[in-house]
N, C-alpha and C positions, 0 to 999 in steps of 0.2 A: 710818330705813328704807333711805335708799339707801347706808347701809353694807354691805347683804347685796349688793352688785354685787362687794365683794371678799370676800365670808366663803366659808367651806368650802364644796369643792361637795357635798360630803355633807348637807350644811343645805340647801343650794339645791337641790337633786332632793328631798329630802324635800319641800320646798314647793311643788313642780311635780307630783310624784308623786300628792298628794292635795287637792290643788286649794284650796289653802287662801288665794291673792289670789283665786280667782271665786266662793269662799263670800265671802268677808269683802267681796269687791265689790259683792255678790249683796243682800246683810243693811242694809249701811251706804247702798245706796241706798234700798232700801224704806223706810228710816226716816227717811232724812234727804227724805224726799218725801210719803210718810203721814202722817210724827209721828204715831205712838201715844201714847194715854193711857199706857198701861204697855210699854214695849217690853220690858220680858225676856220678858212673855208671848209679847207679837210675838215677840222672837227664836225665842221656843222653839217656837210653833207654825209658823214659819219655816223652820227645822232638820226638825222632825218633816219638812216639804213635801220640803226636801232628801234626806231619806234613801227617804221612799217612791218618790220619781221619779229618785235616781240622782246620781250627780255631773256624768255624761258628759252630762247635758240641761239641764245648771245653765247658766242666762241672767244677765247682768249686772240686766235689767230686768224679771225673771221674779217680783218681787214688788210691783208697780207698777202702779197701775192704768190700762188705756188711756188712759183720757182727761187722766191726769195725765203721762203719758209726757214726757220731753224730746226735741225734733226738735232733736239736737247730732249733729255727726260725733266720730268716735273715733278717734286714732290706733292703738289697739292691740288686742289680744282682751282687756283687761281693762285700767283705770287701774291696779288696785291693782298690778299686774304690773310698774308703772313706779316706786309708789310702792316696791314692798318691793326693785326693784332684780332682777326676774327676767325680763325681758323679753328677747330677744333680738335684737329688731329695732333695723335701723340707723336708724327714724324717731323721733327723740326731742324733746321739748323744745327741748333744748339744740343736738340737731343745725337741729333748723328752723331755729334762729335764726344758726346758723353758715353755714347754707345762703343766708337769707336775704339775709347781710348781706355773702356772699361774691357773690351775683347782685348785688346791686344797685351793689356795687363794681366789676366787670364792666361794666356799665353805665354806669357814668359816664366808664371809663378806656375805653368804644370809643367812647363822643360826644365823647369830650375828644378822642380821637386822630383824629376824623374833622373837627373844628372846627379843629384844629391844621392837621389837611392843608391845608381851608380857606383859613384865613386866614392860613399862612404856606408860601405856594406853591414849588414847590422850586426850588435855582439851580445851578446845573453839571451839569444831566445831564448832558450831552453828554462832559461831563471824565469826571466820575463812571463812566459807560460806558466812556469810553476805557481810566480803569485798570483798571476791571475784563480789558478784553479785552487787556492789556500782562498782567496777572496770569494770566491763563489762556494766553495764549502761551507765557511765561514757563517753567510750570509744563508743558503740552506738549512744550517742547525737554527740559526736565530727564527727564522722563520716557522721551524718546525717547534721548536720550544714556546713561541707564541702562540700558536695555534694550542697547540697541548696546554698549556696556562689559561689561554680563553675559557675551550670547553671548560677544564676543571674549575676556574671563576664562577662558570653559570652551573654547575652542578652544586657548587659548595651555598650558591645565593639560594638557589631553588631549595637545597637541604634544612638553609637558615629558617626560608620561608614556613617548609612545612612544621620545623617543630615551632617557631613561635606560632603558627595556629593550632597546636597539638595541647601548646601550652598554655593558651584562651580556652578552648575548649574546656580541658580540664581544671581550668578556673574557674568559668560560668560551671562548670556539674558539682564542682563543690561548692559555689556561693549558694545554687540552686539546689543542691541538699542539704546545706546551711538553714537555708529558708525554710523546707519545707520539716525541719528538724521543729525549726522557733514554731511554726505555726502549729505544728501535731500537740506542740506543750500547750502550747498557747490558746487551743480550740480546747483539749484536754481539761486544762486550768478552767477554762470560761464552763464547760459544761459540769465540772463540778460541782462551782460556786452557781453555777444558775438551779443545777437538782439540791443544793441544798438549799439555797433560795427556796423553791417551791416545796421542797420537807418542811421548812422553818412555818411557812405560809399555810402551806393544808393541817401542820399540826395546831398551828393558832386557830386555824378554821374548825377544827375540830373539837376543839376545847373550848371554843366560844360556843360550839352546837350545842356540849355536852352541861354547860353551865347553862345554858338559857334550859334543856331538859329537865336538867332537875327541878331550875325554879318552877318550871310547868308544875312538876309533881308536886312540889311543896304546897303549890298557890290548888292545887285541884285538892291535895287532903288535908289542908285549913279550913275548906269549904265545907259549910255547914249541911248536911244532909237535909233541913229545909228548902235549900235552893232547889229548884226545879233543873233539868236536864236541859230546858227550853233557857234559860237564863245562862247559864254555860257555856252556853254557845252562842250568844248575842253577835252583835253587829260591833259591842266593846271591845270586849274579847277577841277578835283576830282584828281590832285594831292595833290592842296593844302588842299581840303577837309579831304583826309587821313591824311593828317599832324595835322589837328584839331580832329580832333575824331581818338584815337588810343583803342586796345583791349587790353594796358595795365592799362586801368581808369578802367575797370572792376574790381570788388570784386574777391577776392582770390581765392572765395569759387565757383566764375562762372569760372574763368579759369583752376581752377581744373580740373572743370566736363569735359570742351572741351578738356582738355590737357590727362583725363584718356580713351578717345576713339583712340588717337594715338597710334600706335606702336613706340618700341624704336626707331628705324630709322628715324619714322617721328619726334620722340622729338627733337631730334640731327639735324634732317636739320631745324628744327624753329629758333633753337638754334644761326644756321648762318645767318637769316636775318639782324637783326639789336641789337643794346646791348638792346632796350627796350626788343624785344624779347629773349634775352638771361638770364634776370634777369627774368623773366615770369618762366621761366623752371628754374630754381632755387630753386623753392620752395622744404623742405624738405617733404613734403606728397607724391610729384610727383614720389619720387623716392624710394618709402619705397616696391615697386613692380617691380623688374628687369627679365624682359623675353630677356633672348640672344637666345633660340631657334628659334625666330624668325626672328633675322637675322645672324645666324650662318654660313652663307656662303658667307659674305659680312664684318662680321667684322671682323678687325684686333685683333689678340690675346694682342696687345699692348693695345686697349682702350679699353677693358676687365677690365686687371688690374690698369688703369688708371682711370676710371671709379668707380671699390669696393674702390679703394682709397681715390676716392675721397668723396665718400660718403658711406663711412663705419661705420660709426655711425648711419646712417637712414634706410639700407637696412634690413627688415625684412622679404621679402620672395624672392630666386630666382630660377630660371627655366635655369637651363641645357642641356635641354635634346634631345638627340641626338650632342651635341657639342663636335668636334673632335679635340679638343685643348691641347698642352702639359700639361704634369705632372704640369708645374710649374704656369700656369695659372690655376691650379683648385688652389694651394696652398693660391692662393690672397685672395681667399673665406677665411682664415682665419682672415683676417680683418676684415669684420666685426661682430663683439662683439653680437650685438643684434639680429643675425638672430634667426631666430624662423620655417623656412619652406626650405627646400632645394631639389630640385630635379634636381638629375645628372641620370637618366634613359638614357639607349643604349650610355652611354658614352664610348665605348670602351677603350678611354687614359686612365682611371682612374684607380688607382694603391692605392694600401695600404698604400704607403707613404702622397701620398697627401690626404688621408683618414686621415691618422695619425697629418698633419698641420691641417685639419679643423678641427676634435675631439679637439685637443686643443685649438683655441682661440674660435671654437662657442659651449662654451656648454650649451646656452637655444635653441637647437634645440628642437622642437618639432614634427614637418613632417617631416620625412626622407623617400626619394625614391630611392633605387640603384638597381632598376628594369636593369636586362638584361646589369651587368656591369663585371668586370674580380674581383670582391673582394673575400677574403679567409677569411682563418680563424684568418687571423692578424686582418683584420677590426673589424671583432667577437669579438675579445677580447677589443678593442676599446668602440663601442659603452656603455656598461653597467659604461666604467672607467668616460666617459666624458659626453656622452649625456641620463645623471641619472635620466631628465622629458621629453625623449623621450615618446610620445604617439602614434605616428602613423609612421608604419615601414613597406616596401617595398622589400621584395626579392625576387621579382617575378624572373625567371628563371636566377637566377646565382648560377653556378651549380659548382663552386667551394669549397664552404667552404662544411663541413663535420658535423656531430653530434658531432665532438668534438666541432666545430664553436659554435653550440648552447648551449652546457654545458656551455661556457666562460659568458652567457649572465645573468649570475647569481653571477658575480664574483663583487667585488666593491660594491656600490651603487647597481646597477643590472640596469635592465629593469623592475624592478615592478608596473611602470606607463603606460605600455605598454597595450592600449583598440583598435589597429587595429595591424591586422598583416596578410601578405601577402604572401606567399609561392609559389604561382602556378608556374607548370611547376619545379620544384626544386626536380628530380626524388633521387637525391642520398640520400635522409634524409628519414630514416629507421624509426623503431620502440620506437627505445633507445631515436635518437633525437626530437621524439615529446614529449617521458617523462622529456625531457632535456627543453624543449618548457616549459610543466607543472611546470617543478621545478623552473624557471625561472621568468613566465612571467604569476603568477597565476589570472592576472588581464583581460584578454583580453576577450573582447564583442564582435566584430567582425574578424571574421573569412574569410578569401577569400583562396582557394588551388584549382586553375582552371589547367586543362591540367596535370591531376596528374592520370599517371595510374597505378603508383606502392602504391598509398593509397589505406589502407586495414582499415578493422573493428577495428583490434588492433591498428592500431595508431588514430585511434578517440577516442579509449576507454583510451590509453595509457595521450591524452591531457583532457579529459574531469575528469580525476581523482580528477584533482585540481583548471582547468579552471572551476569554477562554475556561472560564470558572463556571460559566454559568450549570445547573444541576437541574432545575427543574422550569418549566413555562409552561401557559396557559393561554390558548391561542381560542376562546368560545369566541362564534364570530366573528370570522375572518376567513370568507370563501374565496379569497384572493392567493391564498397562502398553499403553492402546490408541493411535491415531492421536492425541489432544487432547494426547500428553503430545510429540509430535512439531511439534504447532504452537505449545505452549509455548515450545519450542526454538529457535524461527523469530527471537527477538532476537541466539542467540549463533551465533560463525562455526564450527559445527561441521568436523571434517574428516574426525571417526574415528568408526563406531558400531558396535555389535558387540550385536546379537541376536539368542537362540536359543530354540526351540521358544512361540510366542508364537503363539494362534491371534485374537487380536483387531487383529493389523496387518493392514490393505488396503492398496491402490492408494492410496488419500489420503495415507499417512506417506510413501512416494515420490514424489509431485507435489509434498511440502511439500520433501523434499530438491533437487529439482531447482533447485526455484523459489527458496529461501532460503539455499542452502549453495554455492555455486558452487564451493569452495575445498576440497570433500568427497573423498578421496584412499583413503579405506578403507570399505569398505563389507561386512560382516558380518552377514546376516539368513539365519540357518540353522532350517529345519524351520517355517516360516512360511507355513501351510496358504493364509489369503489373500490370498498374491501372484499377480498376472495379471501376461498380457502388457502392460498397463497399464503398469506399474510398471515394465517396464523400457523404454519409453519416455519415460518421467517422467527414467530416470537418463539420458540419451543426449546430455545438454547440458551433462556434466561434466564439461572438459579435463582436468582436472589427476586424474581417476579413477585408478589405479595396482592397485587388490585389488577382486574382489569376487565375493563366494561367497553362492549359493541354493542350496546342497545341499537335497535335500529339499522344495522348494520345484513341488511335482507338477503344479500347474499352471500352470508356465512352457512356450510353443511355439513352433517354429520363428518365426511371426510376430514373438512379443515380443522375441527374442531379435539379428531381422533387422532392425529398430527400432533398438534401441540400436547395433550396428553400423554403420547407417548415419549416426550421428550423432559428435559428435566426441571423445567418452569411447574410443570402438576404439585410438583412436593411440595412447594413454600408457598400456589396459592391458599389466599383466605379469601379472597373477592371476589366473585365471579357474576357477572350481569349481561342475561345474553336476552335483553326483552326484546318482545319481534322480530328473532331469528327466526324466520317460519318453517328454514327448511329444517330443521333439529326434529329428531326423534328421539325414541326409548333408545336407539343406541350410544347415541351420546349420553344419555343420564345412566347407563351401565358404565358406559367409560368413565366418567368421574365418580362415581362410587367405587370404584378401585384404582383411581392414581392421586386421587385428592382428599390425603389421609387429615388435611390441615383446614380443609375446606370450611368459613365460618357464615359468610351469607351469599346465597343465591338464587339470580332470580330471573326465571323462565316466563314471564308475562307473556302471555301472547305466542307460546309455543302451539299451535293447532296440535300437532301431532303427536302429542304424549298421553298416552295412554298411562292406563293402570300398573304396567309393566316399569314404567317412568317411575312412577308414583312411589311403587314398595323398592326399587333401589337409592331412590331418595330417601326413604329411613335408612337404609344400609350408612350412608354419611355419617357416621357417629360426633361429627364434630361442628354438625351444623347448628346456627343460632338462628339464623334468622331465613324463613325461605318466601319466596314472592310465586305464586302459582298463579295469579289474576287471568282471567282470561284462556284459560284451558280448558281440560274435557273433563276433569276430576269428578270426581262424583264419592257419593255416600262412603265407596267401600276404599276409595284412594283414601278420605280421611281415616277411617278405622285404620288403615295400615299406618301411616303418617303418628295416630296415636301412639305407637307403639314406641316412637324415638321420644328419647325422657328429657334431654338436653334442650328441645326447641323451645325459643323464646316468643318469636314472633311468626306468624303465618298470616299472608294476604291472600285474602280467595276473591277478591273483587271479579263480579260479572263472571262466575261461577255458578251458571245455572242449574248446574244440576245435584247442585248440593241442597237440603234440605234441613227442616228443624232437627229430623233422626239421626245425621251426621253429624251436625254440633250440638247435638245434646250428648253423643257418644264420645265426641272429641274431650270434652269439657271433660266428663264424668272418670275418661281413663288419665288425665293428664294430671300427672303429681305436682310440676310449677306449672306457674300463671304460663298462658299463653294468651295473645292478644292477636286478636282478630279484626285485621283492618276491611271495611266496607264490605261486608258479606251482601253481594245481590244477586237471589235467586227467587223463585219462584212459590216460597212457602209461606 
């Protein structure tokens, strides 16, 4: 039976299942305690008791009669449980007696050890103690001299550390004054040899002048005083004169100059005068700048490619744009090697393929423009694989590729050199793809996203996560964009911002500028319904201020305006544009004739309320160039004062009624420089 402690457990849950040691427990006692005359009977009326009351109420001694009962204790809820080996308990038999014989053992080894203690009483504590406390000393020093050897370990690695970076440093600053030693000879050397280069050159020029002079003289007083003065001077005669003095004796360095005021076209027909002039346009400078846009309607698609081929080694920037030429003529662009600037804008032919030839042979692009072209997301994956120092990038309204386009831009090399980038009008680039922007392109300072009305606050906050360089942006069109995407901004050193028609900016996006931009030098927020006087006290603590324009901005007034002047933005402006500020008066034009010593154009359009009083402190501005009065009360005697400032370059008196012929004929007549006088409409 106590085999079944290792049989299947599918036999041993069968036997636990149905209770088959507390039947057979059940049975074998009532018989081995009544002895029956016939026990199958017994069993079987036994069994019958069993089933009518159940298994779950079955007793070991449920067939028993009281007074025959045994008064025994039981280790288990059934013997039989122990016999078939289903038991599960840890009191068994065999453990009692392990138990037993493991206490009594116990016993005898703590009276042995305390009889021991007894009667063999101990001898050397005192020693015994003593090593102990030489051991524990012992081990005390060791422990403190490890400790002290550590730190000193990490003090002496840390010391190692800093002078070998003490001793790169001062490596790179003399390799790098080494360098900059060789190149000072070396620029030194070159501009010697190139000024006597051009000595050796203008003195040949010179002496070729002075010899073809004289033959002049010779050949004019060999001439016979028969000759008429009309023969003299024939149509022969300055033929052969061209034949002696040609504009190909000039220095390189002069026909350059006159050869880079041409356009292509004109280079090309010089090109067919004569072979002097053909070797003239020859030069490898001349052509290191190719503009086909400008004659994109005239040239053939054959001297395109005829053309990068032939000088595909020199060409470093070229101009595209708007040119409606096949797929296979942008490909040519892969020749040459060295370009560094390329713009294919409103090229409509332009296809991913021939995107995919130029990624391949030019990859020191650095200027790239595919403003307003048919590219996806093939291009996308392109750029980061081949043009790895691209810097300046262009995808103003190409509304094909997707934010998966800009995830690719992180793939390779990346775009991590990337400090301009251009988005505007590019409605379909979401949330995801400006963090895809972020992830990509953590380098980027200037920022342009014009004509963008689906930009929201989350995708400024989504790009400025990890854009921390960025310095300047340009948000025209974008009345999505409120003060939250300005305190996003509050990590990067802004300098430059440029917004227009935006009615959800307040006073808050100018508190955040004051307080967080100190280094802010441009400032651009045109037709921005909620600007207060506020706000331009917010800006009044900007030194290094230099532009800034509220056109439109209606409710700016003399107060806010007297604010920021009194603070110390006045001094370094040069800019100032406050057209259709209606509430300004002469106070305000007193106030900037005395804080804005720097002051070079501004302009009061549509100021109603400035009077003549306006007028002659605006001459006071002694460093004004340019002033805009369109739209005001000025009259005759404003310009006679206005004459009086000798500096002024430009003046606009548009819809200036009440200026007449007498006032610009007096303007004109006192003005020592040119002044230019844009749309004068008045009544005379």
């Amino acid at each position: 039976m106590a085999s079944l402690r290792n049989a299947n457990p599918r036999l041993r849950n069968y036997f636990k299942e149905n209770y088959i040691p507390q039947v057979c427990e059940a049975l074998l006692c009532g018989i081995l305690v009544t002895c029956p005359e016939d026990p199958l009977i017994y069993l079987e009326q036994m069994i019958m008791v069993i089933i009518e009351n159940g298994l779950e109420s079955l007793l070991w001694d449920m067939f028993i009669e009281p007074s025959m009962k045994p008064k025994i204790r039981r280790l288990s809820e059934t013997y039989l449980e122990q016999l078939f080996g289903l038991d599960d308990q840890l009191m068994t038999p065999e453990l009692m007696i392990k138990a037993c014989t493991f206490y009594t053992g116990r016993l005898v080894k703590t009276h042995f050890c305390t009889w021991r203690d007894i009667a063999i009483p101990s001898v050397r504590e005192d020693e015994a103690l003593a090593e102990k406390m030489k051991r524990a000393v012992a081990y005390y020093n060791f422990r403190l001299q490890k400790s002290v050897f550590h730190r000193w370990h990490v003090y002496m690695e840390n010391q190692k550390e800093i002078f070998n970076d003490i001793i790169m440093r001062v490596q790179q600053i003399l390799y790098y004054h080494k360098l900059i030693i060789i190149l000072k000879k070396w620029r030194e050397k070159a501009i010697r040899k190139n000024q006597k280069k051009e000595d050796e050159m203008l003195l040949q020029h010179e002496l070729q002048l002075q010899e073809w002079k004289d033959k002049l003289k010779l050949k004019m007083a060999a001439q016979d005083t028969s000759i008429s003065p009309e023969l003299s001077f024939s149509e022969d005669y300055f033929v052969g004169e061209g034949e002696e003095f040609d504009i190909s004796l000039l220095p390189d360095r002069a026909i350059l100059q006159i050869f880079f005021y041409l356009s292509l076209r004109d280079v090309v027909i010089c090109g067919q005068v004569n072979h002097a002039w053909l070797s003239m346009i020859q030069m490898s400078s001349l052509w290191n700048a190719i503009d086909f846009s400008t004659v994109k309607n005239v040239i053939t698609e054959k001297s395109v490619v005829s053309t990068l081929q032939r000088w595909r080694l020199n060409v470093l920037r070229l101009n595209f744009r708007g040119c409606l030429f096949r797929p296979k003529t942008f490909r040519s662009v892969s020749h040459c090697k060295n370009l560094q600037e390329l713009n294919v804008s409103d090229c409509s032919t332009l296809t991913d393929e021939s995107m995919r030839h130029i990624s391949e042979g030019c990859a020191g692009v650095l200027f790239l423009n595919l403003s307003n072209t048919n590219i996806t997301n093939r291009t996308m994956r392109l750029l980061p694989r081949h043009f790895y120092n691209l810097q300046n990038l262009s995808l103003a309204y190409c509304r094909k590729f997707t934010d998966k386009g800009l995830q690719y831009l992180n793939l390779g090399n990346g775009c991590h050199k990337l400090i301009y980038l251009d988005l505007s009008g590019c409605t379909q680039i979401s949330v995801q793809g400006f963090k895809n922007i972020a992830n990509s392109c953590s380098g980027i300072m200037h920022l342009t996203i014009n004509d963008m009305p689906t930009l929201t606050d989350n995708c400024v906050k989504a790009l400025v996560e990890k854009c921390f360089r960025i310095t300047s942006i340009v948000f025209t069109g974008a009345p999505h964009i409120s003060d939250g995407a300005f305190k996003a901004l509050s990590t990067c050193n802004l300098r430059k911002i440029r917004f227009e028609g935006n009615k959800r900016i307040t006073d808050t996006c100018f508190k955040f500028m004051g307080k967080n931009f100190p280094n802010m030098n441009h400032i651009y927020m045109v037709d921005c319904k909620g600007v207060t006087d506020s706000s331009l006290r917010a800006l009044s603590p900007l030194r290094q201020l230099t532009m800034l324009n509220l056109a439109n901005c209606v409710r700016i007034g003399d107060v806010g305006l007297r604010n920021f002047l009194d603070g110390p933005a006045s001094i370094n402006i040069r800019e100032l544009n406050l057209s259709n500020c209606v509430h300004l008066s002469d106070t305000s034009v007193v106030k900037l004739s005395e804080r804005c010593p720097n002051l070079n154009y501004l302009s009061l359009r549509n100021v109603e309320h400035l009077t003549h009083l306006g007028i002659e402190h605006i001459a006071y501005i002694l460093s004004l160039v340019s002033v805009d009065l369109s739209g005001t009360d000025i009259s005759n005697e404003g310009l006679v004062t206005l004459s009086r400032h000798k500096k002024l370059k430009e003046l606009s008196l548009s819809e200036c009624y009440r200026i007449t012929d007498v006032g610009i004929q007096v303007r004109l007549r006192s003005s020592v420089e040119e002044v230019l006088i844009l749309a004068v409409c008045s009544d005379y």
